[in-house]
TORKOL-4160 file (C-alpha; in steps of 0.2 Angstrom, whole numbers, padded with zeros to 4 digits, m for minus):
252
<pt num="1" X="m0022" Y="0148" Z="m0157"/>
<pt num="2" X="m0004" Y="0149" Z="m0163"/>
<pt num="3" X="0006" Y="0134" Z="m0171"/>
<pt num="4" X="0013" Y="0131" Z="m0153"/>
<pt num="5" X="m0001" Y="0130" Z="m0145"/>
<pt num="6" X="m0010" Y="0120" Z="m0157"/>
<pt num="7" X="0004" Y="0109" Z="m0159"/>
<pt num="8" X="0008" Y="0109" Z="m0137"/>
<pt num="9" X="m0011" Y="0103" Z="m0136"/>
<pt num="10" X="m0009" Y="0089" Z="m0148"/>
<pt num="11" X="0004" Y="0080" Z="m0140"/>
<pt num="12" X="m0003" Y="0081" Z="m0123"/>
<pt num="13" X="m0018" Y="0074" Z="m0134"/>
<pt num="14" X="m0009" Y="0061" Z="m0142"/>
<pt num="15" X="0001" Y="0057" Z="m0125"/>
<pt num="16" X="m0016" Y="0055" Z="m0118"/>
<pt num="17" X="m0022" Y="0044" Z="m0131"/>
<pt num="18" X="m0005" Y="0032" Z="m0129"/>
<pt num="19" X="m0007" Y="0029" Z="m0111"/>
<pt num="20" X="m0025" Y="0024" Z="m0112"/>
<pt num="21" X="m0022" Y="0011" Z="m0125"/>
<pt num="22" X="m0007" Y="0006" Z="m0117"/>
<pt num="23" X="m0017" Y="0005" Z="m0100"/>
<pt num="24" X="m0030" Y="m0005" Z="m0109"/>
<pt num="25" X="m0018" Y="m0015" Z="m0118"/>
<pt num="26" X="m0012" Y="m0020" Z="m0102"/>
<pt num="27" X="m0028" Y="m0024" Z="m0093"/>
<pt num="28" X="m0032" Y="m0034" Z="m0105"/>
<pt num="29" X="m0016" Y="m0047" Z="m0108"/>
<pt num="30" X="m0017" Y="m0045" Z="m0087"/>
<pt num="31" X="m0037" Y="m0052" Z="m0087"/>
<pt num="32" X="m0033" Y="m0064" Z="m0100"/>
<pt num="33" X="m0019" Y="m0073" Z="m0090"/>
<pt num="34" X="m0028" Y="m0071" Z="m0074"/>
<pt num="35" X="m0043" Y="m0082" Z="m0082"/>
<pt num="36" X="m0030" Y="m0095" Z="m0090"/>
<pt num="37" X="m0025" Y="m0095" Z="m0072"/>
<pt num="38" X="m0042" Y="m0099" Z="m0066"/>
<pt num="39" X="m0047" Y="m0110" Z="m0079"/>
<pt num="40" X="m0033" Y="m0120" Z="m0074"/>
<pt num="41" X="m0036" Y="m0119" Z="m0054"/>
<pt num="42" X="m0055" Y="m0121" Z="m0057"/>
<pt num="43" X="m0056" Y="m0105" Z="m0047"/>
<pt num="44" X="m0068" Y="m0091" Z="m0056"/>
<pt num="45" X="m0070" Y="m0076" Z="m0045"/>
<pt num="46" X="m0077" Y="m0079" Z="m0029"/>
<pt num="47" X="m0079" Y="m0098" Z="m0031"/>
<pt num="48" X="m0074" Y="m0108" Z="m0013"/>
<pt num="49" X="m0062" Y="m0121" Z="m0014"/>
<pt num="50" X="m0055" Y="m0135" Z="m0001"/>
<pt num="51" X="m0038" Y="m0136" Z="0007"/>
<pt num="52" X="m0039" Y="m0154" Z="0014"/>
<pt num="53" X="m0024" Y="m0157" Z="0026"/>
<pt num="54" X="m0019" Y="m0172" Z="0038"/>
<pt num="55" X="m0025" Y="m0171" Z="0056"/>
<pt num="56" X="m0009" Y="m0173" Z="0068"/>
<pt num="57" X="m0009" Y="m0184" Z="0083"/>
<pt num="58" X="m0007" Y="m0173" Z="0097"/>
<pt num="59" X="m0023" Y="m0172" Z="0102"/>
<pt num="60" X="m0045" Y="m0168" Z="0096"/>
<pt num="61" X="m0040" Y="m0150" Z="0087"/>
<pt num="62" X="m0033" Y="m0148" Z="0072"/>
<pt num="63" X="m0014" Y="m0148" Z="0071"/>
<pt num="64" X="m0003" Y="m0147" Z="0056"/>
<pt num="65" X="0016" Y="m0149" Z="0053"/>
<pt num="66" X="0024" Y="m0137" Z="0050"/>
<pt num="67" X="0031" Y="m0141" Z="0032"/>
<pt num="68" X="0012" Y="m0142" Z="0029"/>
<pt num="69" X="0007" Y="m0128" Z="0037"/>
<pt num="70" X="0020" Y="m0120" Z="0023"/>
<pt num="71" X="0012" Y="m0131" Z="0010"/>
<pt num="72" X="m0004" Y="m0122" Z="0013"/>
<pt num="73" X="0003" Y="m0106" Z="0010"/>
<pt num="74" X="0009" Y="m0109" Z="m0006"/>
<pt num="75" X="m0008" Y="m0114" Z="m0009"/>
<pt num="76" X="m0018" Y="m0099" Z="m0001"/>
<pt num="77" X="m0011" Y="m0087" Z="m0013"/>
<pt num="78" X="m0013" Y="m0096" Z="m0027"/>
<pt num="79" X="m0031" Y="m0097" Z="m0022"/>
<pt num="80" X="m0031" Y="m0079" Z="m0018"/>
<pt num="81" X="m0022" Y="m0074" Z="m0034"/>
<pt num="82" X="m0038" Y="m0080" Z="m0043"/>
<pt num="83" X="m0051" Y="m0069" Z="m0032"/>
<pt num="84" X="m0057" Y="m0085" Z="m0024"/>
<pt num="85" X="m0060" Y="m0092" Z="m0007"/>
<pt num="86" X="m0054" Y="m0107" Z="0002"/>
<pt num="87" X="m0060" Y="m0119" Z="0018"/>
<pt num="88" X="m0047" Y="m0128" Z="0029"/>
<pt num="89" X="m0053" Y="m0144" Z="0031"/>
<pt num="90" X="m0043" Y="m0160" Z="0040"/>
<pt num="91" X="m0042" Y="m0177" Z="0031"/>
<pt num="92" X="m0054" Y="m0184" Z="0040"/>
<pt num="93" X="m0069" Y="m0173" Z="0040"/>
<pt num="94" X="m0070" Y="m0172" Z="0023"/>
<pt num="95" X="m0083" Y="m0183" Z="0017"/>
<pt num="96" X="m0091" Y="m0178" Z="0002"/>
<pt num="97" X="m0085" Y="m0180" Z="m0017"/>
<pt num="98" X="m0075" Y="m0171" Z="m0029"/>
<pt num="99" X="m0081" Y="m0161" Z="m0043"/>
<pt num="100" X="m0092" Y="m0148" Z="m0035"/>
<pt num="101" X="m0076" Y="m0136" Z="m0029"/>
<pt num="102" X="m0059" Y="m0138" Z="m0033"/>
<pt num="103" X="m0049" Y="m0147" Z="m0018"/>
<pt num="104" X="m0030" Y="m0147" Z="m0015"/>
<pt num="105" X="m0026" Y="m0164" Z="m0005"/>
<pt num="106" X="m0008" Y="m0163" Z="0005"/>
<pt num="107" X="0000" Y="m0179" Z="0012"/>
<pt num="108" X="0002" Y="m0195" Z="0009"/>
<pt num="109" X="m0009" Y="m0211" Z="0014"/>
<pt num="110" X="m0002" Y="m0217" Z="0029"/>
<pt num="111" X="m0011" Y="m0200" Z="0037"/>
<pt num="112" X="m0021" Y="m0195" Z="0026"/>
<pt num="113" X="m0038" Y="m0204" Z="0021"/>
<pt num="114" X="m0043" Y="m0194" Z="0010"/>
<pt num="115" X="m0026" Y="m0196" Z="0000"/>
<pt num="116" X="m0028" Y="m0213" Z="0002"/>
<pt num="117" X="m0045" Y="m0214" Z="m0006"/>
<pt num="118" X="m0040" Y="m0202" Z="m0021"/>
<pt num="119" X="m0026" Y="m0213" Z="m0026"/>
<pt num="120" X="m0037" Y="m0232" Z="m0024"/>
<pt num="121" X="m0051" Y="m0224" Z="m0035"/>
<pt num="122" X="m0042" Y="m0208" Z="m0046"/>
<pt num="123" X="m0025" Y="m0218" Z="m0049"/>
<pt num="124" X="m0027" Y="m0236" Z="m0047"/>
<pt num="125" X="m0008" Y="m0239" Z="m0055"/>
<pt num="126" X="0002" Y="m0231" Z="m0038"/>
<pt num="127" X="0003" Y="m0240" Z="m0023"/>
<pt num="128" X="0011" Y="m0231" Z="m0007"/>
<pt num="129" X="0019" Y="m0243" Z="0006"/>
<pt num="130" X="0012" Y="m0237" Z="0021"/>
<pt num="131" X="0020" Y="m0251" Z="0035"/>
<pt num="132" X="0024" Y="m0240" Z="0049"/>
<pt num="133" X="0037" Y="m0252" Z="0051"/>
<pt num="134" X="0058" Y="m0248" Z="0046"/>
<pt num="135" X="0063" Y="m0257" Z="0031"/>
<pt num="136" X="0070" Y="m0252" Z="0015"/>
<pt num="137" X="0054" Y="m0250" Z="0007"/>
<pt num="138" X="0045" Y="m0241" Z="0019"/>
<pt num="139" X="0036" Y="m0225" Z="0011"/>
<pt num="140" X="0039" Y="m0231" Z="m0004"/>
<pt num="141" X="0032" Y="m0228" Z="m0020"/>
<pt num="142" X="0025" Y="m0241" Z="m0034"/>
<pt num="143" X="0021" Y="m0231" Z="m0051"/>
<pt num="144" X="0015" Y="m0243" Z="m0062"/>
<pt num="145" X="0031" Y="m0258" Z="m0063"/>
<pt num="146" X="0043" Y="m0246" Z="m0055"/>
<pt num="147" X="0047" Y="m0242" Z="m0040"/>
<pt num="148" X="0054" Y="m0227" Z="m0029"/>
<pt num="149" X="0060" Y="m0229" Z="m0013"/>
<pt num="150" X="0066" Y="m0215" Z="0000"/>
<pt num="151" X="0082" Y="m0207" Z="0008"/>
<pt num="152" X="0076" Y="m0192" Z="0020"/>
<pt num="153" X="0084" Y="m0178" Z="0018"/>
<pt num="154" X="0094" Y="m0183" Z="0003"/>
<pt num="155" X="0082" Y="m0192" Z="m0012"/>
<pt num="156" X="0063" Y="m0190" Z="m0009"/>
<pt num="157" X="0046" Y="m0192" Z="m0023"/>
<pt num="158" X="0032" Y="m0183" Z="m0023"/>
<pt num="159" X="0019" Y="m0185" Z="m0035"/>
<pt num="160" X="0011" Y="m0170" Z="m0041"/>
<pt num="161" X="m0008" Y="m0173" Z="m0049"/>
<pt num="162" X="m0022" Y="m0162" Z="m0057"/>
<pt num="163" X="m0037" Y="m0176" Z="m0060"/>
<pt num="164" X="m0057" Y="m0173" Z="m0066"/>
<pt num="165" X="m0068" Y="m0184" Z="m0067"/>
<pt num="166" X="m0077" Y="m0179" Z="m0080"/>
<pt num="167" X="m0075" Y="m0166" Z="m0095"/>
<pt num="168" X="m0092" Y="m0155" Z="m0091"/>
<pt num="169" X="m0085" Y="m0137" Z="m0091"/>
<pt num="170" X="m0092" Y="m0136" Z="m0072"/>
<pt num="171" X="m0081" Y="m0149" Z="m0065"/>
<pt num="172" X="m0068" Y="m0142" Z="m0054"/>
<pt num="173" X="m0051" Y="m0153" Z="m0054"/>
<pt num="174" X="m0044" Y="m0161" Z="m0039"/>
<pt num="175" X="m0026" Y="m0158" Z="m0037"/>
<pt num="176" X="m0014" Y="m0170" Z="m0027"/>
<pt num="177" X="0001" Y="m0166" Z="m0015"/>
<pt num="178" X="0008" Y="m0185" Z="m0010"/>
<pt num="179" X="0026" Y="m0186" Z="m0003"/>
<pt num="180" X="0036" Y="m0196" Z="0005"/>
<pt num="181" X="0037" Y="m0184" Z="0019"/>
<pt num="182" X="0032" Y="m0168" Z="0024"/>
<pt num="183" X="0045" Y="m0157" Z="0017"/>
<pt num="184" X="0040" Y="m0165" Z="m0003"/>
<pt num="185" X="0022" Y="m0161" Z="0002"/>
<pt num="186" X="0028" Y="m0141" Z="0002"/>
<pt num="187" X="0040" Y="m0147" Z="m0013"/>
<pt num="188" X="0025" Y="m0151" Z="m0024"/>
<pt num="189" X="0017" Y="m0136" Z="m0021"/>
<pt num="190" X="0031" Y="m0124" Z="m0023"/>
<pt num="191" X="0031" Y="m0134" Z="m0038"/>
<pt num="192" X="0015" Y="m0130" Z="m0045"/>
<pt num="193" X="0015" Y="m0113" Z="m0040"/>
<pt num="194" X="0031" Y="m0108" Z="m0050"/>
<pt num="195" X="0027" Y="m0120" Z="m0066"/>
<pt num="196" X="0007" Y="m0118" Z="m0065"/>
<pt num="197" X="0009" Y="m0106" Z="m0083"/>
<pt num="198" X="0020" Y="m0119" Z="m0090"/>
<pt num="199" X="0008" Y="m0134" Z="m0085"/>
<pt num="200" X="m0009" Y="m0125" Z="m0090"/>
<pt num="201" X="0001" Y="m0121" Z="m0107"/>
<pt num="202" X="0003" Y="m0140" Z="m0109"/>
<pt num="203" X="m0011" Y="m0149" Z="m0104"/>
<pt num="204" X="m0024" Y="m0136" Z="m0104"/>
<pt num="205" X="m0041" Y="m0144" Z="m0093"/>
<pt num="206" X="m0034" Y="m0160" Z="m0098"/>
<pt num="207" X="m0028" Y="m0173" Z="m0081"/>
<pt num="208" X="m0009" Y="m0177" Z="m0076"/>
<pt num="209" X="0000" Y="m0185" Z="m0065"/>
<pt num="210" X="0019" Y="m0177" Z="m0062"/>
<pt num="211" X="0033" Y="m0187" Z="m0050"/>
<pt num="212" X="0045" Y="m0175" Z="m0044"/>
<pt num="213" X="0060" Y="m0179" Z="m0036"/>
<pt num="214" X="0067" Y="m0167" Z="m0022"/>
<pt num="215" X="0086" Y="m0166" Z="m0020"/>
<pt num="216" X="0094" Y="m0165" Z="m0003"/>
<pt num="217" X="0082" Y="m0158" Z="0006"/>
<pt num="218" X="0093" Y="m0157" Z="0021"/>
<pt num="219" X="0103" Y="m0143" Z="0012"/>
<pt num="220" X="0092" Y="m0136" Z="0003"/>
<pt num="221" X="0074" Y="m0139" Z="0009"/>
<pt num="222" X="0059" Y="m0139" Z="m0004"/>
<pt num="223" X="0069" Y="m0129" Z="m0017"/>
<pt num="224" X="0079" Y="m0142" Z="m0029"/>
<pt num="225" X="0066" Y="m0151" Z="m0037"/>
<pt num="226" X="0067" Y="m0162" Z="m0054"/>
<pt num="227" X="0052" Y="m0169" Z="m0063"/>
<pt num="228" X="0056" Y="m0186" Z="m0067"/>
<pt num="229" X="0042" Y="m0190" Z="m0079"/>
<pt num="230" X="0025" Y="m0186" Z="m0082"/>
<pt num="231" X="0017" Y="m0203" Z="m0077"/>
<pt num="232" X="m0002" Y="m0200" Z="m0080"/>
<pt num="233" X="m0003" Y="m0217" Z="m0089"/>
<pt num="234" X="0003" Y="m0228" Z="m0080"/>
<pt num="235" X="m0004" Y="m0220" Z="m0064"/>
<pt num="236" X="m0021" Y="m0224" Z="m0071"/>
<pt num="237" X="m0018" Y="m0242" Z="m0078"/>
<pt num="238" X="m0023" Y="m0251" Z="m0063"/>
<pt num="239" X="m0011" Y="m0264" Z="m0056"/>
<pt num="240" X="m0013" Y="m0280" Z="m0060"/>
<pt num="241" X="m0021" Y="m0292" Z="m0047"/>
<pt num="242" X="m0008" Y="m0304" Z="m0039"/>
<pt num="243" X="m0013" Y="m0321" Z="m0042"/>
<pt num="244" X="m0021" Y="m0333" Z="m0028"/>
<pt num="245" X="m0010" Y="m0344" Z="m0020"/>
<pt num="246" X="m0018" Y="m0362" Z="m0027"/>
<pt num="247" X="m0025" Y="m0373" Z="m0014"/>
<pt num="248" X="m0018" Y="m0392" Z="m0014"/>
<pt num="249" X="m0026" Y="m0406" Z="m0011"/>
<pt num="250" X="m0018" Y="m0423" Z="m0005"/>
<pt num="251" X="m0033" Y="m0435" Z="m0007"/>
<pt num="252" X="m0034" Y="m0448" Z="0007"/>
């Protein structure tokens, strides 16, 4: 074997070489973001997970709006980008606890009872005003002493949560979606899914509670969203209890 064939063989050798570390160098920094990602999510391959969505009104079968319908989406490939699987199930079939598979809860109380019981036993310091009559602080939200109220289509809240109940490395998080209306639903998940790296960089497996604010949604829809503040804190101080009105008593 001459000098150029010798030295031909050992660069297609050494090319050889380069691209199998370079392949494993890659396959390694993409399995080690894909199991941040699940860590995060509490989604190992092939878990199952639960999409709990409000039941509409139109009739027995399960209908969703149509911002939700998107919400759900965003959701699904999420879920699916972590090799796991998911189960649709609406608000009010969903009668079991949390902890056992990860659950992504959309809606707000005033149609969703699962929401509604989240926020009374999870986060104790937010109150949603759920009158289904107008007034100025209808859908409005109460995050510790502070409260935020609504304009559709021009400044709408959403919280944003990830919540476990307790530390044990099994426990799978629950993560919350509660707007104002629909259309912050699908703005809290878009939300997630783009920041997710970001968040799980952060706050790691610890719990949070995120309100968002979604900019003039009539123009731009579910894209323009601010966080306002991380209020984990004060989501989970409870309120305090509103004193009794005292009795008086006019002796005779």
């Amino acid at each position: 074997m001459n000098d150029d064939v010798r030295n031909i063989v050992l660069g297609v050798v050494a090319a050889g070489i380069s691209a199998a570390l370079g392949w494993l160098a890659r396959t390694y920094l993409w399995r080690r973001k894909l199991r941040r990602k699940q860590a995060f999510f509490g989604l190992p391959d092939n878990s199952e997970s639960l999409l709990v969505v409000n039941r509409g009104a139109g009739g027995p079968e399960l209908t969703v709006m149509r911002y939700d319908v998107f919400a759900l989406l965003e959701l699904s490939a999420l879920i699916k980008d972590c090799h796991a699987h998911a189960q649709v199930l609406p608000h009010d079939a969903a009668r079991q606890g949390f902890g056992e598979r990860t659950e992504f809860c959309v809606g707000g109380p005033a149609s969703n009872r699962r929401m509604m019981a989240h926020l009374a036993s999870l986060l104790p310091g937010v109150r949603v005003n759920v009158d289904p009559e107008p007034g100025p602080d209808r859908g409005a939200f109460q995050v510790g002493t502070e409260r935020y109220r609504v304009e559709p289509g021009r400044e709408e809240y959403a919280l944003l949560a990830r919540l476990t109940v307790d530390q044990s490395p099994r426990a799978r998080p629950v993560f919350l979606f509660c707007g104002q209306t629909a259309i912050t639903n699908q703005a809290a998940t878009r939300y997630l899914a783009r920041n997710h790296e970001r968040l799980a960089r952060k706050y790691g497996d610890d719990s949070f509670v995120l309100l968002l604010k979604v900019v003039n949604s009539q123009a731009y829809g579910p894209d323009v969203v601010e966080l306002v503040a991380d209020v984990t804190r004060e989501a989970k101080t409870p309120l305090p209890t509103p004193a009794a009105p005292r009795n008086s008593h006019r002796a005779s």
